[in-house]
Residue, then its C-alpha position, 0 to 999 in steps of 0.5 A: x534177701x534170705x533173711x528179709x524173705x523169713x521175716x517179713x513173710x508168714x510162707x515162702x517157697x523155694x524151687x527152680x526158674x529157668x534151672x536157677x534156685x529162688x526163694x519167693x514168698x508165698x506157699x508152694x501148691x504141691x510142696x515136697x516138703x515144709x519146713x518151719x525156722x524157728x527165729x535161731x535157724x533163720x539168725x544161724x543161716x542167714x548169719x553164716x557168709x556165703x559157702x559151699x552147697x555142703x556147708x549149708x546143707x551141714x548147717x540145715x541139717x544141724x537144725x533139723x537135728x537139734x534138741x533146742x526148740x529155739x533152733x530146731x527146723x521142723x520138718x514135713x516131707x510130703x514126697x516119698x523117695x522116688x519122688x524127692x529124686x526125680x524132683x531133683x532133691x538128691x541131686x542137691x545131696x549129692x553137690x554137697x559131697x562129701x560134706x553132707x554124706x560125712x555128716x550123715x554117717x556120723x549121725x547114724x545115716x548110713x546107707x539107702x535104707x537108714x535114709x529111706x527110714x528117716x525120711x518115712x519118719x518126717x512124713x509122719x510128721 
């Protein structure tokens, strides 16, 4: 589903019906964020067997970081913090303990202020 969802449509979103996660095609009207998969993200992910919440959002994040243009996911935030939590974002950071925080210590994002500061990075795009 992942995968046809990347492949077959130009925009898809993702949010919570009835509080279940869904991915459906088409653009969000006010997103938090964007990201765009470049087809060696869109081939890692949905090559990966269902895991923990942490090891997808590890995976998610490599992506994000990665130097190769063919695997890295770019990303817009178009939220600030405060919004991101109390749309819930974090909340999906914390469900991925401690894979997630592990990861971002060991690539440099350690503590509320390093993440504040990566995240006014990607709203300027």
């Amino acid at each position: 589903m992942f995968r046809q969802l990347f492949e077959t449509s130009e925009a898809s979103r993702f949010h919570a019906v009835d509080g279940k996660p869904r991915f459906e095609p088409g653009k969000a009207e006010e997103p938090d964020f964007e990201l765009t998969l470049p087809p060696g993200a869109v081939h890692d992910i949905c090559g990966k067997a269902p895991a923990e919440v942490g090891d997808l959002g590890v995976l998610f994040l490599r992506h994000i970081f990665a130097n190769e243009p063919e695997q890295k996911i770019l990303v817009k935030v178009h939220s600030g913090l405060i919004k991101l939590t109390m749309r819930g974002w974090f909340r999906v950071v914390i469900a991925g303990c401690p894979k997630v925080i592990t990861w971002l210590a060991h690539a440099g994002l350690k503590g509320p202020s390093a993440v504040a500061s990566a995240l006014s990075r990607l709203r300027k795009g």
